[in-house]
C-alpha positions, 0 to 999 in steps of 0.5 A, a space after each residue: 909397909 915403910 913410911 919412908 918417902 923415897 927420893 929416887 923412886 919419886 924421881 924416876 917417876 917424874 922424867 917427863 917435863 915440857 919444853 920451854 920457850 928459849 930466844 935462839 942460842 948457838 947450836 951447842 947451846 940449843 942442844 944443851 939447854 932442853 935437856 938442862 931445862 927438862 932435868 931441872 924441871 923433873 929435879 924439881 917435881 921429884 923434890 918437890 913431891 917428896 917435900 908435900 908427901 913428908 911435909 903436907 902443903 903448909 909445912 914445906 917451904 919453896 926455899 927448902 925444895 929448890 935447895 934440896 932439887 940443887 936449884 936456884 929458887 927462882 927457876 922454881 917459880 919459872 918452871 912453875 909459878 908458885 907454891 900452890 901451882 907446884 903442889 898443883 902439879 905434884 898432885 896432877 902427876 902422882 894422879 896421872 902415873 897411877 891411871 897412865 899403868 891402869 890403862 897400860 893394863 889393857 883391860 878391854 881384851 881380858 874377860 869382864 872376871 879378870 879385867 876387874 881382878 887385874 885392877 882391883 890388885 893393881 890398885 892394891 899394889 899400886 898404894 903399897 908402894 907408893 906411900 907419897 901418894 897416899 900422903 898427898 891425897 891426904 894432904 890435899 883432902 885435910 885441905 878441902 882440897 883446893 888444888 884439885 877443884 882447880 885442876 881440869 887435868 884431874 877431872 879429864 884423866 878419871 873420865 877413861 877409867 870410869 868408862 872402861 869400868 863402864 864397859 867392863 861391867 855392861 860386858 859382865 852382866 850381859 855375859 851373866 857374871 856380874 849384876 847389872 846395877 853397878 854404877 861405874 863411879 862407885 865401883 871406882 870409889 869401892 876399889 880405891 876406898 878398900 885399899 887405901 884405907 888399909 895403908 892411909 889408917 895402917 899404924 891406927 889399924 895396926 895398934 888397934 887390933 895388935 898386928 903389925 899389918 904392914 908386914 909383908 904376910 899381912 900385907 899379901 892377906 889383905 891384897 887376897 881379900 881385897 880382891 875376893 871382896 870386890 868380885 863377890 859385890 860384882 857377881 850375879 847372885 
């Protein structure tokens, strides 16, 4: 897997941005200025996304990101106040992507079996090609992670994803293919723990043990694997 960081990937992920209050403009001016304002503010959130992922929170530098975004640095702090709530943000929406595709899965209408090998290689496939976000996480945890015990919005978006997990497991043991002592959070840890070490520990990995495991043949062994593991630990004995 490249540990290049990809501007435009970043980008097109972060089109999303809320509106701002404005005082009343000519009616061109008012049709033009949202969409100004909400490019902006995305430039901004992908730059800024970027710049962590390469530069962890005490290396990037506001003044870079805004020149890099092409904005004036003090519509960054207009948009987004200061540098921790930027990298608060960036943080919340790297978080947010991933569980807005989990729940586009639709797990609930898939057998208990297929619903936890649909999410275990979504997860998997997710890290792969998303290295920012293994970056970012990592960051924030060699931080203590200061950013995320402030942000409510990290809290509330896990919630539906531990409870589907919740019922996902309650429909499998009652149906007798999975035990019924698996506690939901844990299986989430589980799921997370077993991929995203595999990339976050890759070159380590890869060093050690003389493979190149971010080759894409490696790399389709450990999603395989990774899947079977977590099935197995699921399953009634």
């Amino acid at each position: 897997m490249s540990e290049d960081i990809s501007r435009e990937a970043v980008r097109r992920r972060v089109s999303k941005a809320a509106a701002v209050r404005r005082p009343k403009q000519p009616k061109q001016a008012r049709q033009s200025r949202p969409r100004d304002a909400a490019a902006t503010r995305a430039a901004l959130l992908s730059t800024a996304i970027s710049e962590f992922a390469e530069k962890g929170f005490a290396g990037a530098r506001v003044d870079e990101i805004a020149n890099r975004a092409g904005v004036n640095k003090q519509l960054l702090y207009h948009h987004f106040g200061n540098k921790d709530d930027l990298y608060r943000i960036a943080l919340e929406t790297v978080y947010s992507e991933i569980r807005e595709k989990e729940r586009a899965l639709d797990l609930g209408n898939l057998s208990p079996v297929e619903a936890m090998r649909t999410l275990v290689g979504y997860s998997f496939d997710y890290l792969a090609e998303h290295p920012e976000f293994i970056k970012l996480v990592s960051d924030e945890n060699a931080q203590g992670a200061p950013h995320a015990a402030q942000s409510k919005e990290l809290t509330e978006m896990h919630w539906p994803l531990v409870e589907l997990l919740r019922e996902t497991l309650v429909r499998g043991a009652k149906t007798g293919v999975f035990r019924d002592d698996m506690d939901p959070i844990n299986v989430y840890i589980s799921i997370a723990g077993i991929s995203y070490f595999y990339f976050s520990n890759n070159p380590t990995l890869s060093a050690i043990f003389g493979k190149t495991l971010n080759a894409p043949e490696a790399i389709a062994l450990r999603r395989k694997h990774v899947i079977e593991f977590a099935l197995a630990a699921l399953r009634k004995n």
